[in-house]
N, C-alpha and C positions, 0 to 999 in steps of 0.2 A: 561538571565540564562547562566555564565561562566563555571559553572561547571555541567555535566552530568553523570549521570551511565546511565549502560546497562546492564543489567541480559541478558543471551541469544546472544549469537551472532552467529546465523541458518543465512538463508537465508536474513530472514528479519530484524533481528537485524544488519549484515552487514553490509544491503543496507541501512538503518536510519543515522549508525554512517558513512557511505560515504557520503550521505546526509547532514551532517555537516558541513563535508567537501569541500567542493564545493566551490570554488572562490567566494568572496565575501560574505562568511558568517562569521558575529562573531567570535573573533578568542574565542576558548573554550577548558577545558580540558576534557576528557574522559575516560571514568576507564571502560573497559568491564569485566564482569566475565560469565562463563561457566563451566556448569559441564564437558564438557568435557575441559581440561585447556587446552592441546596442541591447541586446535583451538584459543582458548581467546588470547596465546601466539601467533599464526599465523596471526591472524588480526590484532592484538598489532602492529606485524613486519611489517605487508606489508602498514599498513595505514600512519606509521609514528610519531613521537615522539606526536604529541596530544594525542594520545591513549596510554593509560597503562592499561594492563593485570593485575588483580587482585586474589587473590589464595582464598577470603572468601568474598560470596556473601554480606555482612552487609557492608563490605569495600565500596561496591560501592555506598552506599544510605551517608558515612559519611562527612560532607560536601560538600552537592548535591545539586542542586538547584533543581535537579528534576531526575528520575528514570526512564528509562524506561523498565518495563518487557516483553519481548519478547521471551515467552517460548509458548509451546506447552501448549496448556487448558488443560491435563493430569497432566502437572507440575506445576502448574499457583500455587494448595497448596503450595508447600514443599518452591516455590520461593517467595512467598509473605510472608510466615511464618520465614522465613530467616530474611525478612524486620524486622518484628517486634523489636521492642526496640531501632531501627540502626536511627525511624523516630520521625521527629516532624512534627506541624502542619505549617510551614513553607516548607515542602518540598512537591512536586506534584509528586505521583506515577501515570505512564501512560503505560495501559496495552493493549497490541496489539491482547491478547487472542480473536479469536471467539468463539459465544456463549457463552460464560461468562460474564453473567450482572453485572451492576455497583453494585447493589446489593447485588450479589454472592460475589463479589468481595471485598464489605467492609466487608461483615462476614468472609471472610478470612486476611485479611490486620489486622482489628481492627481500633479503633477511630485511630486519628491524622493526616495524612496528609491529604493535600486536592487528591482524584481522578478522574481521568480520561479513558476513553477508546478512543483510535484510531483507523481506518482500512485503512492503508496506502494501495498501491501496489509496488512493485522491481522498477517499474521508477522512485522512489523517492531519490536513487542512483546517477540518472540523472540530478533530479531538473526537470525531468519532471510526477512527482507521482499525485497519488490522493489521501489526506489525510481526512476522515473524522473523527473531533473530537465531544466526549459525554461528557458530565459532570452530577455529582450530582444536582438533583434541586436546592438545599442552596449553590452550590456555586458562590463564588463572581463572576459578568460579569466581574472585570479588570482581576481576576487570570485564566478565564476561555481564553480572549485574550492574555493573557502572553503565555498561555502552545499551544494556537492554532500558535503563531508567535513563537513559536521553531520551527516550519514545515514550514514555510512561504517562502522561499526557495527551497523547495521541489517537487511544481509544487502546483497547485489547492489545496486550503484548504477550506474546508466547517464546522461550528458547525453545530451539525444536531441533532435532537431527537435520541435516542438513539433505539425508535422504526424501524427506519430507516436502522440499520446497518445492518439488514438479505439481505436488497435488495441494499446496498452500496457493502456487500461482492459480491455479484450475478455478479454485476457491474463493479468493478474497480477490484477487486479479480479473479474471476472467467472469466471476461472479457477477460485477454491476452489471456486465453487458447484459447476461442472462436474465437477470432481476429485469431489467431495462426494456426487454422484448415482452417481457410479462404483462410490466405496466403499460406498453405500448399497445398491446394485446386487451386489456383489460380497458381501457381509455377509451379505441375504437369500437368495443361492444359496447359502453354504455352510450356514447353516439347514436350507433345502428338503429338502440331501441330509443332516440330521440330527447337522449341529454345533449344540450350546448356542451360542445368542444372545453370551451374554459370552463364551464363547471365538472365536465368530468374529470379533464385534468386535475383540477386543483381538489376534488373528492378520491380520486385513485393516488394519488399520493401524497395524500395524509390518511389515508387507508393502510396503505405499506408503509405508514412512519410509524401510524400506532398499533399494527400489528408484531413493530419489532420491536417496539419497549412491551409489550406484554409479552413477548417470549424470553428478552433481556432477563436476567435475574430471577427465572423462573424454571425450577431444577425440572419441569415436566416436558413431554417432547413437544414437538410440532404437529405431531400426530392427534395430541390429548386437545389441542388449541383446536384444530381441525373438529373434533368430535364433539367439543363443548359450544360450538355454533353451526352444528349439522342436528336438525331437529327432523324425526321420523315425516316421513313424504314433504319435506319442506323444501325452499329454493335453493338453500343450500346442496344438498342433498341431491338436486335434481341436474344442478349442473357439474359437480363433482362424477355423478354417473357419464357424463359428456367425458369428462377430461382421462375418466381411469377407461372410457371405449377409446381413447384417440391414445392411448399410453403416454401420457403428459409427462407423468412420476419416471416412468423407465426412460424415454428423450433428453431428462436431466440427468439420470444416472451415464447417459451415455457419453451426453454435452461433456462433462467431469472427465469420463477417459478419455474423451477426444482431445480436451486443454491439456492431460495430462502427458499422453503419448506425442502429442506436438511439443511440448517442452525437451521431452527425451530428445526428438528429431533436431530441435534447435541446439541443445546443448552438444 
């Protein structure tokens, strides 16, 4: 896929079209549009000549290999209705909306193109994201790998049911914040006991960086990584008894159905 649009360029639209970007990807063109234009123009500038700004959302679906919408599920209408007549059934619209089923989705779009939904995360910026893609039942397995290998680059890509994606948000969405509290948590206790601020920072998260490439690629649990630097009456050990009195472990299992059951509410 050479040629891309982008409806939305928030947060996560951004981070998708960085995601392109990224050494060793396909070289591709990119047309973002936004209702607000100054931004569309701001990301245009700073990304560099592959990207062009566009001034009418239809612009970006016209010879496109594929679309992707990444507005707010409030505007998910007015921006797929824009699409209308700009598509054929050659081109892949793929919508980043939560709670808005593939379903919803085609009564707003109309027949022709083929659809998809995504729930990427910001690390996909990176090349270190989590992309999970849905497809309609009737569509084709090559076109469903075509549109899943535009993110292939982006970190972790999974095809998934589409039943899946209230506890994919919970996960890989919902997830940094959670991680986030941790290390915010983890930064102020080494404070307390009289680390400088910037050194715990900058030692609590490169703690969580190499904690996650030793579990990357590594077929054993989280649990076996926990037990292989928990040494009999050690410090380890001593504050893990803290965290399993305060039911740390069950908080997160709950965190998870609370993003998850909020998704249900939203959709």
């Amino acid at each position: 896929m050479s040629t891309v649009g982008v409806l939305g360029v928030g947060n996560m639209g951004r981070a998708l079209v960085k995601g392109w970007l990224l050494p060793g990807q396909p070289a591709r063109s990119i047309r973002v549009y936004d209702k607000d234009a100054q931004r569309a123009r701001a990301v245009a500038g700073e990304l560099g000549e592959k990207v062009t700004a566009v001034e009418d959302p239809g612009q970006v679906a016209r010879g496109a290999d594929a679309v992707l919408v990444a507005v707010k599920p409030q505007d998910m209408e007015g921006a797929l209705r824009a699409l209308r007549g700009a598509t054929g059934a050659e081109l892949a619209v793929v919508s980043t909306a939560a709670g808005l089923s593939l379903e919803r989705l085609r009564a707003l779009l109309g027949p022709g193109p083929a659809l998809f939904r995504i729930m990427p995360n910001l690390a996909v910026a990176l090349g270190e994201g989590v992309v999970a893609v849905a497809a309609e039942p009737a569509a084709a397995p090559e076109r469903v790998e075509e549109v899943a290998s535009l993110f292939s680059a982006m970190g972790v890509v999974r095809v998934l049911p589409e039943s899946l994606f209230n506890a994919v948000t919970a996960v890989t969405g919902s997830g940094p914040g959670f991680m986030a509290l941790v290390l915010e948590g983890l930064e102020d206790g080494a404070v307390r006991v009289g680390m400088p601020r910037e050194v715990a920072r900058s030692f609590v998260r490169q703690m969580a960086l190499g904690t996650s490439r030793l579990l990357v690629g590594d077929e054993g649990s989280a649990a076996e990584l926990k037990d292989r630097v928990s040494s009999p009456a050690g410090t380890t050990t001593a504050g893990l008894a803290v965290l399993e009195d305060k039911a740390v472990r069950g908080a997160f299992i709950r965190a998870i159905e609370a993003a998850v059951q909020r998704g249900r509410e939203l959709a």
